[in-house]
C-alpha positions as CSV (number, residue, x, y, z in Angstrom):
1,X,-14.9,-5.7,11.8
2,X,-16.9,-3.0,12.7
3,X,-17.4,-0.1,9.6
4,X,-16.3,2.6,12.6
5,X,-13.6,0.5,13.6
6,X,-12.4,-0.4,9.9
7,X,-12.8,3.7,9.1
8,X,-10.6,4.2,12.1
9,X,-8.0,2.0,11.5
10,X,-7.6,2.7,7.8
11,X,-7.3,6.6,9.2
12,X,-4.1,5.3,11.0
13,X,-3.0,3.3,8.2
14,X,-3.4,6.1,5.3
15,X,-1.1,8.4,3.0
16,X,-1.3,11.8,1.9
17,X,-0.1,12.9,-1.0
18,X,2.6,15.4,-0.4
19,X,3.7,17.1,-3.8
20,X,2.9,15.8,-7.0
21,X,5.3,17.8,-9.0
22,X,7.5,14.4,-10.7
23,X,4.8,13.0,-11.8
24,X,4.6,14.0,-15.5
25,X,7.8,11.7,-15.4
26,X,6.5,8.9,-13.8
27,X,7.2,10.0,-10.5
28,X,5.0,10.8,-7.0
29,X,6.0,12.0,-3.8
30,X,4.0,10.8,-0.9
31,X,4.1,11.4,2.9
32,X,3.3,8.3,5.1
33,X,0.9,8.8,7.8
34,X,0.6,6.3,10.8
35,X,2.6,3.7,12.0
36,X,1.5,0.4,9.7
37,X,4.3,-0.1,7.8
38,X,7.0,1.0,10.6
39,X,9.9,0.2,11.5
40,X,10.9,0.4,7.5
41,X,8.5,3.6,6.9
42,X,7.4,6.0,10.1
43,X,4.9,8.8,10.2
44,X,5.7,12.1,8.6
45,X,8.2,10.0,6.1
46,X,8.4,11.3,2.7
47,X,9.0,8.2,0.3
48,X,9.7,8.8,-3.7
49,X,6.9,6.7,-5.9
50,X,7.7,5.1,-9.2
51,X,4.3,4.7,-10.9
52,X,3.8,1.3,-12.0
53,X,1.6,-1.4,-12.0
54,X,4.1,-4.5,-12.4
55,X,5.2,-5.7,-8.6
56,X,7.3,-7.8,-7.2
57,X,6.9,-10.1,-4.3
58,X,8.5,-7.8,-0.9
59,X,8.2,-4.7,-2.9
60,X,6.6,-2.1,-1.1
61,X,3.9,0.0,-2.9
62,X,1.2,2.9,-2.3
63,X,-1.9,1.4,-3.2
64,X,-5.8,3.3,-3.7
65,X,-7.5,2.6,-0.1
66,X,-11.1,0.8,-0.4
67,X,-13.5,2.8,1.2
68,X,-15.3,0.8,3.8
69,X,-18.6,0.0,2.7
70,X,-18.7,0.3,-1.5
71,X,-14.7,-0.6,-2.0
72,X,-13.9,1.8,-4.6
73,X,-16.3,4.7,-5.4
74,X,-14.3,6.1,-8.2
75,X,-12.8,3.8,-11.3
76,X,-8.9,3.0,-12.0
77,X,-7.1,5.5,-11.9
78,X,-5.8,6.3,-15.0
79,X,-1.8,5.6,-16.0
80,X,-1.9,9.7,-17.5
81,X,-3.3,11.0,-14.0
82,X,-2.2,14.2,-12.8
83,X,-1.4,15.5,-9.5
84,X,-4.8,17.3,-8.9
85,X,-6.4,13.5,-9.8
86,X,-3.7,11.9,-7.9
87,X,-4.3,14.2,-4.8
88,X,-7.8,14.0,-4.9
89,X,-7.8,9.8,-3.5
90,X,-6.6,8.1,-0.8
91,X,-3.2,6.0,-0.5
92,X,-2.3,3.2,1.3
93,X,1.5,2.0,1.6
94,X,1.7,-1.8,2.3
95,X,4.4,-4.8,1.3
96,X,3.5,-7.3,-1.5
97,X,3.6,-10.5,0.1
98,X,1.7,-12.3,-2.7
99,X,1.7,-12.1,-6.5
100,X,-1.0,-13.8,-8.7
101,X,-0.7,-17.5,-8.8
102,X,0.6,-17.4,-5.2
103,X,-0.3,-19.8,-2.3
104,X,-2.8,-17.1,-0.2
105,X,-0.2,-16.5,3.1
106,X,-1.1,-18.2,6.3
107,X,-1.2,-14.5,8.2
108,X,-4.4,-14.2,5.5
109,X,-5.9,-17.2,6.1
110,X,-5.8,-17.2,9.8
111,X,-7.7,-13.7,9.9
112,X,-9.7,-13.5,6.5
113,X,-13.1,-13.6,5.6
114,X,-12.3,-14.8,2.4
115,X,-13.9,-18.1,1.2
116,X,-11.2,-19.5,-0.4
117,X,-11.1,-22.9,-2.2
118,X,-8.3,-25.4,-1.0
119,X,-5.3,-24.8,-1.8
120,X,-5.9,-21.1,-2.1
121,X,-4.5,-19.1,-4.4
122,X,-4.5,-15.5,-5.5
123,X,-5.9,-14.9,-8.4
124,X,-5.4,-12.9,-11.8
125,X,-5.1,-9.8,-11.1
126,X,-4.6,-9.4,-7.6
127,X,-2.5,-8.9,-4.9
128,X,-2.3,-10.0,-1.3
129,X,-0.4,-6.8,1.0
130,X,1.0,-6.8,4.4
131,X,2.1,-4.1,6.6
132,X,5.1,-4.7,8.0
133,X,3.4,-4.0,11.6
134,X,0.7,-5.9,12.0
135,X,-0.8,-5.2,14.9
136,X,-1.9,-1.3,13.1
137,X,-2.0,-2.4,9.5
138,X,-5.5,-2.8,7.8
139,X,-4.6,-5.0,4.7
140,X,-5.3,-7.8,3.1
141,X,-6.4,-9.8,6.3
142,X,-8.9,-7.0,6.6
143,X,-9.9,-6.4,2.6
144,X,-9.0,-9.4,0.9
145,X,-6.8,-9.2,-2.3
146,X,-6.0,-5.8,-3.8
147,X,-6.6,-5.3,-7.4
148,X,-3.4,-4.7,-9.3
149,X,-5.2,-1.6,-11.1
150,X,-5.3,0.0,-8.0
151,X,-1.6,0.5,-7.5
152,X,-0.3,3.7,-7.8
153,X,3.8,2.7,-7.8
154,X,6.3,1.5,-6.2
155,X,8.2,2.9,-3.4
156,X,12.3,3.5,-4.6
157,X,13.2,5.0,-1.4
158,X,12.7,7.1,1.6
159,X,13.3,10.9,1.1
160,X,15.1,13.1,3.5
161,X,13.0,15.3,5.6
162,X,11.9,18.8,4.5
163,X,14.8,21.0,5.1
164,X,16.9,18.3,6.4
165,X,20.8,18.5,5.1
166,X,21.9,14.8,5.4
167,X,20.3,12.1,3.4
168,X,18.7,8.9,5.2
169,X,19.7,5.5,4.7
170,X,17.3,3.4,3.0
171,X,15.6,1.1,4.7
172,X,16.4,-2.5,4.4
173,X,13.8,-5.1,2.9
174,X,12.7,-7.3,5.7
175,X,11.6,-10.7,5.0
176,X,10.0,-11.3,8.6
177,X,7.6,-8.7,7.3
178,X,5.9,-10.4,4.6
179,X,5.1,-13.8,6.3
């Protein structure tokens, strides 16, 4: 891919942090921009964050996006981050679709540039993510497997709008999504 097309697409696929005022309880509260992970997550969503680093297989988390050329130009971010550090780097939101010790999914070995021994697995450490529309995701087909230090949290659910007086459902888990 391209570096002008990859810094395009991972525009599209981005999120901003919205307000970081939870966090000092474990807690982040981020806005989803573009259309990767929709129909479970659309633009202009506000989704509630429980910071962790231990995921599950069809979770969905918010994840530090590599830059284009270097990967990450700043270490970990640290588990005591504030929202000033928090808001200063960039988010993805993606679906686990691979844990370490995983077979690599097909949808990653039909598009990666990975050189991956036979059978491939992912390895210690890492994580292999999906957005749930794949035709304007940049994942793991794109970047390869996500280091697990990189994770911000888990999402726990979609927020209702600003100024909104009705709650939203949650959106289900789909399991088509995470072939």
């Amino acid at each position: 891919m391209r570096p002008a097309t990859a810094a395009t697409l991972l525009g599209l696929a981005g999120l901003v942090p919205a307000t970081a005022v939870l966090l000092g309880r474990g807690l982040a509260v981020v806005t989803v921009r573009g259309v990767s992970m929709a129909p479970a997550y659309r633009d202009g969503d506000r989704v509630l964050v429980r910071r962790t680093t231990r995921p599950t297989r069809g979770q969905v988390l918010v994840v530090e996006r590599p830059a284009v050329r270097t990967r990450w130009p700043n270490g970990p971010l640290p588990a005591t981050a504030g929202a000033r550090t928090v808001g200063r780097r960039q988010w993805l939101i993606k679906r686990v679709a691979a844990l370490p010790g995983d077979p690599v999914p097909e949808a990653v070995l039909s598009t990666s540039f990975l050189a991956l021994p036979r059978p491939p697995r992912v390895p210690d450490g890492s994580l292999v993510l999906l957005g749930d529309n794949p035709q304007h995701s940049v994942d793991s087909r794109h970047f390869g497997f996500y280091p697990v230090e990189r994770v911000l949290g888990t999402v726990v659910r979609r927020l209702r709008p600003a100024g909104a007086r009705h709650r939203l459902p949650h959106p289900g888990v789909r399991a088509a999504a995470i072939r």
